[in-house]
C-alpha positions as CSV (number, residue, x, y, z in Angstrom):
1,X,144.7,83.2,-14.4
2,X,141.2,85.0,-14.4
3,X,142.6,88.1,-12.8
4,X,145.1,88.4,-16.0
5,X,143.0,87.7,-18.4
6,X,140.3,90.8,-16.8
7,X,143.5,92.5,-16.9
8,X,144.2,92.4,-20.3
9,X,140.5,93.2,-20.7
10,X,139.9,96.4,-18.8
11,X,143.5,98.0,-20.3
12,X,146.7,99.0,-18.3
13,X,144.5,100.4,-14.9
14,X,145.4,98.4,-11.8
15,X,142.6,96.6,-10.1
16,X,142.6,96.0,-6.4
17,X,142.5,92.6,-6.0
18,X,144.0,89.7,-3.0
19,X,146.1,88.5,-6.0
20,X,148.0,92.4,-6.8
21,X,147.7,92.1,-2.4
22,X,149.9,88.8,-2.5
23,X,152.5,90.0,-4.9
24,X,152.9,93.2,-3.0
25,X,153.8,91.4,0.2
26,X,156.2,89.4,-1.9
27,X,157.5,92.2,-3.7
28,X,161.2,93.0,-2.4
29,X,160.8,96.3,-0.4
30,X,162.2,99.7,-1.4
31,X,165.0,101.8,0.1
32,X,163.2,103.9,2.5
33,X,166.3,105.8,3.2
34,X,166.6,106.6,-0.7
35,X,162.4,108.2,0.0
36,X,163.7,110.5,2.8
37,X,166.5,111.7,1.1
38,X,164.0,112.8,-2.0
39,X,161.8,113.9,0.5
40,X,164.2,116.2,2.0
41,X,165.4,117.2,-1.0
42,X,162.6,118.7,-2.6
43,X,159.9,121.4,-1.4
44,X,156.6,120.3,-0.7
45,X,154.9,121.8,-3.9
46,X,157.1,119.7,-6.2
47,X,155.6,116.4,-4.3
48,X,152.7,115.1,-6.0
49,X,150.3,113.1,-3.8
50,X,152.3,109.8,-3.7
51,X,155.3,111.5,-1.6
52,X,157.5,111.6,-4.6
53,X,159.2,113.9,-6.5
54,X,157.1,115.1,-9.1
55,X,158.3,114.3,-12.5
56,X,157.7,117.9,-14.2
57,X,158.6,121.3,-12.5
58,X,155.9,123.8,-13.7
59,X,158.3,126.8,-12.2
60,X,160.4,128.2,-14.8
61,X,164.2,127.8,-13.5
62,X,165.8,131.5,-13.8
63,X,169.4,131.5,-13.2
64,X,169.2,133.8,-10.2
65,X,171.5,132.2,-8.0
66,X,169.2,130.1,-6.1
67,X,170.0,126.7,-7.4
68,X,172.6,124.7,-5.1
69,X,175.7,125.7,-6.8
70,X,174.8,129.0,-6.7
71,X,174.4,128.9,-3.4
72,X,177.5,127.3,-2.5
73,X,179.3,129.6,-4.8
74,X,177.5,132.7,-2.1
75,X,179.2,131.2,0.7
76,X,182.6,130.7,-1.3
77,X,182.6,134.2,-2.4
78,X,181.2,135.1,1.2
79,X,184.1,133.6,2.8
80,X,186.3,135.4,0.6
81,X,185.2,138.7,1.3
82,X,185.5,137.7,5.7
83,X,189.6,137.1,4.0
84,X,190.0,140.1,2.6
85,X,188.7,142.0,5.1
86,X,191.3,139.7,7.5
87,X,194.0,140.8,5.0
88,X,193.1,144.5,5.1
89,X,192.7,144.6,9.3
90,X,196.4,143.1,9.4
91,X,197.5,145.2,7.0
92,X,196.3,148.5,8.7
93,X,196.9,147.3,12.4
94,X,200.9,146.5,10.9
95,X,200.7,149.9,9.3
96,X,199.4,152.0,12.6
97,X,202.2,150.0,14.0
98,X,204.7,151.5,11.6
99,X,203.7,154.7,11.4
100,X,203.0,157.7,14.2
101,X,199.5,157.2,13.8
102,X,196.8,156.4,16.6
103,X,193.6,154.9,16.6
104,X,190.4,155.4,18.8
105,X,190.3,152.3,19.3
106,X,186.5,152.2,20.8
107,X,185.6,153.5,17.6
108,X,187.0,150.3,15.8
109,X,185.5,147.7,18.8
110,X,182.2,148.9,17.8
111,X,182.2,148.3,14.0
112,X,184.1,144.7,14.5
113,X,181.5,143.9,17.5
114,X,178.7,144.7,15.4
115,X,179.9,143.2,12.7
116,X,180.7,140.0,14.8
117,X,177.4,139.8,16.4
118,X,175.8,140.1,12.5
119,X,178.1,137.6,11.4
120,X,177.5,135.1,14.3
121,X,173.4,135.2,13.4
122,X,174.6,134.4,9.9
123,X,176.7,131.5,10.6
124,X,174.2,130.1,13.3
125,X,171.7,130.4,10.1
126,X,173.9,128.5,7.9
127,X,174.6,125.8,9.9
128,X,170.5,125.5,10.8
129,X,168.2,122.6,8.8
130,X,166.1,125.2,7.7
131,X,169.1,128.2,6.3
132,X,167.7,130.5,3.9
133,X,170.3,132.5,1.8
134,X,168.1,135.3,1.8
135,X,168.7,135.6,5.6
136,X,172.6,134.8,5.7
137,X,173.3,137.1,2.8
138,X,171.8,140.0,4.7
139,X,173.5,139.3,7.8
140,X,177.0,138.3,6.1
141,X,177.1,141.6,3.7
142,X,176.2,144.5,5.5
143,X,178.4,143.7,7.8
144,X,181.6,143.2,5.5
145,X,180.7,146.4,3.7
146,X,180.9,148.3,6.8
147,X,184.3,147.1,7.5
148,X,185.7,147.5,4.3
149,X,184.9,150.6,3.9
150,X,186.0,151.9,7.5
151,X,189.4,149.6,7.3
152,X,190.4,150.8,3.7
153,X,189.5,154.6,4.4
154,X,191.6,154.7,7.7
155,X,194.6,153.3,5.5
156,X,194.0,155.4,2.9
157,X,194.4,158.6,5.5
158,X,197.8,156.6,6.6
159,X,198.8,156.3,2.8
160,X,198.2,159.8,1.9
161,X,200.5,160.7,4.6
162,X,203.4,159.6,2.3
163,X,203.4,163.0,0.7
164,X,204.2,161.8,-2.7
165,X,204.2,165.3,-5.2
166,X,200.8,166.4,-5.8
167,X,199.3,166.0,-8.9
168,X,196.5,168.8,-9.5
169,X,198.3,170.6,-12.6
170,X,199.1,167.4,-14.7
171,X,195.5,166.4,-13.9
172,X,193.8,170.0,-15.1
173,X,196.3,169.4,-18.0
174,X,195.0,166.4,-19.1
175,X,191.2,167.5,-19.1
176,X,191.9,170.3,-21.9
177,X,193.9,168.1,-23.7
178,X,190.7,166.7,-24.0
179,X,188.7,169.7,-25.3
180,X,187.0,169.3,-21.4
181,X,186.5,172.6,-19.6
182,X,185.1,172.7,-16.1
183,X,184.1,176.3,-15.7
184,X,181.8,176.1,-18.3
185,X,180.1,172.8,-16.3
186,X,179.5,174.4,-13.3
187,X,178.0,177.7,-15.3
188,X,175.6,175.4,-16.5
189,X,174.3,173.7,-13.0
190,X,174.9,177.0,-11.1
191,X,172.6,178.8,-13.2
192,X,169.2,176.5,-12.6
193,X,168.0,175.5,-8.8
194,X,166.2,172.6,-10.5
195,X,169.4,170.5,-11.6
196,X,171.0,171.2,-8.1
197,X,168.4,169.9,-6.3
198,X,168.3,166.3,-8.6
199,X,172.4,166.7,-8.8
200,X,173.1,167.0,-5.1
201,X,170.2,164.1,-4.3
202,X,171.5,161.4,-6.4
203,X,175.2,162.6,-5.7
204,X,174.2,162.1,-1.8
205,X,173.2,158.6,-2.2
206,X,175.7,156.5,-2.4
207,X,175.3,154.7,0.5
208,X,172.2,154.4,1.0
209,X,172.0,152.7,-2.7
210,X,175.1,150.5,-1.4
211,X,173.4,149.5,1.4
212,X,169.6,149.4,-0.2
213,X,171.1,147.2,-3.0
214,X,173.1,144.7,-0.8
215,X,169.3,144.2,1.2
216,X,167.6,144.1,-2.5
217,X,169.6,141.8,-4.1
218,X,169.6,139.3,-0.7
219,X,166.1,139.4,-0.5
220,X,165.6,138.8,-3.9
221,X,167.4,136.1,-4.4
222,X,170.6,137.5,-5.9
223,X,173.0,136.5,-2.9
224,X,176.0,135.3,-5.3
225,X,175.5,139.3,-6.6
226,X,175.2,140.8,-3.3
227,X,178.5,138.9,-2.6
228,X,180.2,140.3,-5.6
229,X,179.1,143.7,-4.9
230,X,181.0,143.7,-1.5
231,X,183.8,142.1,-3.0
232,X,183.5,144.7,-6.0
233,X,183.7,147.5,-3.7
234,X,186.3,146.5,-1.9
235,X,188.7,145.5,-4.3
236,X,188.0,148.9,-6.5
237,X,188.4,151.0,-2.8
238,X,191.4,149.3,-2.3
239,X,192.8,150.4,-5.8
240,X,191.4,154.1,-5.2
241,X,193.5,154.1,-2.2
242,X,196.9,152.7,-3.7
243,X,196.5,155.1,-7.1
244,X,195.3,158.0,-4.5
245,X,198.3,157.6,-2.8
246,X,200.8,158.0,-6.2
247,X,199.0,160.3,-7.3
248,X,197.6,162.9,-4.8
249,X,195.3,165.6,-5.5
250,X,192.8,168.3,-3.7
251,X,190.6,169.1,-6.3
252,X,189.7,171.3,-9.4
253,X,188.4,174.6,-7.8
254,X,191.5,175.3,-6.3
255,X,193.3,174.5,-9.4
256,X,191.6,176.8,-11.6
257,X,191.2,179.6,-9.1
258,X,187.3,179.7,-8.4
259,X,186.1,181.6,-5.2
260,X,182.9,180.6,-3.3
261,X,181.3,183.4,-5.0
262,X,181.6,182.0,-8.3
263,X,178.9,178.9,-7.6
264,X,176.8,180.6,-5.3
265,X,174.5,178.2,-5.1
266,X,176.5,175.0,-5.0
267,X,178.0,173.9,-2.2
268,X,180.6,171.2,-2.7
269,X,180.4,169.7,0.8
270,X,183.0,166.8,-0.1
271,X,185.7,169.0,-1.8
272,X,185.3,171.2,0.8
273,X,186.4,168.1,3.2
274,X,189.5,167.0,1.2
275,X,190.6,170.5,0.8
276,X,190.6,171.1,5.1
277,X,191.5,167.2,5.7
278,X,194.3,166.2,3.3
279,X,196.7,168.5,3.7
280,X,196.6,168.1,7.8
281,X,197.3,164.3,6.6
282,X,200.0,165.1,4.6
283,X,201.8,167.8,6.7
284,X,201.4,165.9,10.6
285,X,198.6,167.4,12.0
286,X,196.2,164.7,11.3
287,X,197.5,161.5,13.4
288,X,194.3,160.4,15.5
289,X,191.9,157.9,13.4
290,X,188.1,157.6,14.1
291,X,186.1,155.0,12.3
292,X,183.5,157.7,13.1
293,X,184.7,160.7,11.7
294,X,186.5,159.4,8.7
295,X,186.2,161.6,5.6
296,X,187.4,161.4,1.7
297,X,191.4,162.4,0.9
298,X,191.3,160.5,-2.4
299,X,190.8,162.6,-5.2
300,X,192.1,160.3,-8.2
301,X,190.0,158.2,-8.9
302,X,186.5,159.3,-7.9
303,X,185.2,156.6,-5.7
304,X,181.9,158.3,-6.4
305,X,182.1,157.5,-10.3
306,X,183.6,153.8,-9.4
307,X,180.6,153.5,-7.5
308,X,178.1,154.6,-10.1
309,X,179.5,151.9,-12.4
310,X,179.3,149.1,-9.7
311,X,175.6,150.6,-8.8
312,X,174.4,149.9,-12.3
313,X,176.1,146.4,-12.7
314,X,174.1,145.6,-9.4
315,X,170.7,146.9,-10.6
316,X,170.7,144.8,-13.9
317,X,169.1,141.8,-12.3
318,X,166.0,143.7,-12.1
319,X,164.1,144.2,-15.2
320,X,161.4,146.9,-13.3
321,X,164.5,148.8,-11.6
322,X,167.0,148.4,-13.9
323,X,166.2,151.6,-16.0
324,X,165.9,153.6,-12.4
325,X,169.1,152.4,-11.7
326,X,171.0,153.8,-14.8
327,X,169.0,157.1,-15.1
328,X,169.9,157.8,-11.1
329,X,173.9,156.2,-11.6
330,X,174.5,158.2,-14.7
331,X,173.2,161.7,-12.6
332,X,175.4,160.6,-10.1
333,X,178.3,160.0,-12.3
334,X,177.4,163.9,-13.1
335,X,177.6,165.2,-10.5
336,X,180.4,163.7,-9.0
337,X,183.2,166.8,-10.8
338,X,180.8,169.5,-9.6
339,X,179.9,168.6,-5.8
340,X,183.2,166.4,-5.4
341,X,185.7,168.9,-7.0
342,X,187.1,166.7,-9.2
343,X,188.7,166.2,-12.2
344,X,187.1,165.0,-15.3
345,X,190.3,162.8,-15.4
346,X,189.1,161.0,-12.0
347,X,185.9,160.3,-13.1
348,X,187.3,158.3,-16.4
349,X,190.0,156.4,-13.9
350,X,187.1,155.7,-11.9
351,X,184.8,154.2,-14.4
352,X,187.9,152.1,-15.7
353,X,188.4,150.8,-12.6
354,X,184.9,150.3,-11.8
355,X,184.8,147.5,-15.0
356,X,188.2,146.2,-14.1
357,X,186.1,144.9,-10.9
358,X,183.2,144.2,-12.4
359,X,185.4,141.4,-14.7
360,X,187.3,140.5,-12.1
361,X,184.1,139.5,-9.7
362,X,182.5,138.1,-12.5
363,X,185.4,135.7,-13.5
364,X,185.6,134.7,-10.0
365,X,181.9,133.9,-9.2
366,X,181.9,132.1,-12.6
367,X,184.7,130.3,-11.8
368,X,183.5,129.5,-7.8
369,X,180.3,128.4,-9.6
370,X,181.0,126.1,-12.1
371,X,183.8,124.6,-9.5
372,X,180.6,123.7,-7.5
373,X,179.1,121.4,-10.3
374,X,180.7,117.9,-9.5
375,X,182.4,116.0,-12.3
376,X,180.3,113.0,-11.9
377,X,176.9,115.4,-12.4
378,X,178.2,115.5,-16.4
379,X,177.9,111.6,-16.7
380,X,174.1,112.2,-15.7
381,X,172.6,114.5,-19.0
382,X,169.1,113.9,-17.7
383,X,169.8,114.7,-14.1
384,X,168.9,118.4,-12.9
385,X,170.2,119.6,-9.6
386,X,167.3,121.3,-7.7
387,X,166.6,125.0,-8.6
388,X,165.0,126.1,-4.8
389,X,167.2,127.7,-2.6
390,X,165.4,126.3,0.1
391,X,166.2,122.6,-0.8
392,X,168.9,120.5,1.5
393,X,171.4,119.5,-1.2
394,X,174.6,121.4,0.8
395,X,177.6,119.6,-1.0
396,X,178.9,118.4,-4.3
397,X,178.8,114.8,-3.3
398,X,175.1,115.2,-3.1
399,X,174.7,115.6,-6.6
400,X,175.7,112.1,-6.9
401,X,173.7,110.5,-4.9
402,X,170.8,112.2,-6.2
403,X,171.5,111.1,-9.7
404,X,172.0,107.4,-8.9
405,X,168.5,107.3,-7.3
406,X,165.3,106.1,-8.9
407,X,161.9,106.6,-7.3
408,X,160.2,103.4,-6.8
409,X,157.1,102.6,-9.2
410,X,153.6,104.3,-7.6
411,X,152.2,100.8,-6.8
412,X,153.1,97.3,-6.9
413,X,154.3,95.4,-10.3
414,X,151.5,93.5,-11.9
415,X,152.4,89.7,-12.2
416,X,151.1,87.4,-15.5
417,X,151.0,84.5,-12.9
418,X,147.3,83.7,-12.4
């Protein structure tokens, strides 16, 4: 009785007494499983110093694609990509099957065993306690971009070989129907050394921005982008080749009549390429495929412009680069009829196919996403899944048992029994 009444005297503070020691021994025990499982859910800064969760999360929770659905969502649209590449392999081993054409094969081993060995590091990271997605991203999409590229470029060289009509005039047509002349374009960059130096630079780097933004947006957090991006590429390269292939084309210096004397000091390296390489596809001469000497035969759309528009989707994230990244992409997209002999016509296809992949990515990482968030979560309106990528919650079911838990109180209940 005197230990309640100094109780009610000294306020709502506990006071360390053999009577609170007595009730504590009789007080029924908590789960200790249930602490473990917090434990292990949460990162040591957001314990506070009784081992539990703390009740408010300083850190502001961005939407970056670290949270747990997010993350599951990564490996979702990660495993997706490993099927589509597994679609495109069968399709172009059934199609060198089919056709006359032959493969160096070594060529080929080296890109899958590479990509096997990258993938098997990123699978062993998953399946560790301690996976980070920064890590597995890396490891999962440099890989799958290297494949797709070399698997849909060798059966682009196989569909070109169709020899469907070519298409240069109706193309030429179409760009004065719209008022766009060519000639008066590459007057304009032929006449000042200063624009062909920034032109041919940015028009130069598309792959190293591919593969610079696939280790950016990993590192920073953005795997569930990174993801998209391969899938993005892939799925625009793959409609590059099927369009290329109805509608074939060499370029539009040929189709107007220039001579090499006429841009003196351009040199359109990649027109040059599709002008010596496609018509050896299309007449026979061309049958051997390297995955190492692989060059561009589709002219409509530009893959360069499609790229330009994926490029700038994937820089958005980032506030500080995002400026950089549409002031280079849209100097690329410049370039691209000069140093790439195309049409202005391919550069519209390609940016219309470009944001037909960007919706279609975005629908399906918003859709893999939400699919991650487990019906039962919505019954809980106070409960918040994690937002570290680092933390251990791996499944929908977690989310569950996370909500039905309570953290025990931070000391024993006082008792009014004196």
């Amino acid at each position: 009785m005197a230990v309640a009444m100094l109780s009610q005297l000294v306020g709502p503070s506990r006071i360390a007494s053999s009577a609170d020691t007595d009730v504590a021994q009789q007080a029924p025990p908590r789960s200790v499983a249930t602490t473990d499982q917090l434990r292990g859910l949460q990162p040591r800064s957001a314990m506070d110093q009784s081992g539990w969760p703390a009740r408010r999360q300083p850190a502001k929770v961005r939407s970056n694609g670290t949270d747990a659905a997010q993350i599951a969502a990564t490996l979702q649209l990660l495993r997706l990509n490993w099927i589509f590449i597994a679609i495109i392999l069968a399709a172009f081993i059934s199609a060198v099957l089919l056709t006359d054409f032959r493969v160096r094969i070594s060529s080929y081993l080296i890109l899958l065993g590479i990509a096997g060995l990258y993938g098997s590091f990123g699978y062993l990271n998953i399946r560790s306690a301690s996976r980070n997605p920064r890590i597995f991203s890396i490891l999962f999409v440099l890989p799958q971009i290297i494949l797709t590229v070399a698997l849909i470029t060798s059966l682009g060289y196989i569909a070109a070989s169709a020899r469907f009509p070519m298409q240069d005039a109706t193309l030429l047509a179409f760009d004065r129907s719209l008022g766009l002349d060519f000639r008066a374009c590459l007057d304009l960059v032929n006449s000042r050394p200063w624009l062909i130096m920034v032109l041919v630079n940015c028009y130069g780097s598309i792959w190293a921005q591919l593969c610079a933004l696939l280790i950016l947006l990993s590192l920073a957090g953005q795997s569930r982008r990174a993801a998209e991006l391969v899938l993005a590429v892939g799925m625009s390269l793959a409609a590059t080749a099927v369009i290329s292939t109805l509608v074939p084309a060499i370029g539009v210096y040929g189709a107007i009549g220039l001579a090499p004397e006429d841009y003196s000091n351009i040199e359109p390296t990649v027109y040059y390429h599709t002008l010596k390489q496609l018509p050896l596809v299309r007449d026979g001469t061309t049958r051997l495929l390297d995955a190492f000497e692989l060059g561009p035969v589709m002219t409509f759309p530009s893959f360069h412009a499609i790229s330009a528009g994926l490029y700038a989707w994937a820089f958005w994230p980032f506030r500080w680069l995002r400026g950089i990244g549409l002031i280079w992409n849209a100097l690329m997209l410049a370039a691209t009829p000069i140093w790439g002999g195309h049409y202005f016509a391919d550069v519209i296809a390609g940016l219309v196919v470009a944001v037909a992949s960007i919706y279609a990515v975005n629908r399906i990482g918003t859709y893999l996403t939400r699919s991650e968030y487990p019906r039962q979560g919505a019954r809980h309106s106070s409960f918040r899944p994690p937002q570290h990528e680092w933390c251990a919650v791996r499944r929908a079911s977690d989310f569950k048992e996370i909500a039905m838990m309570r953290p025990a109180p931070d000391g024993p209940q006082e008792s009014s029994a004196g």
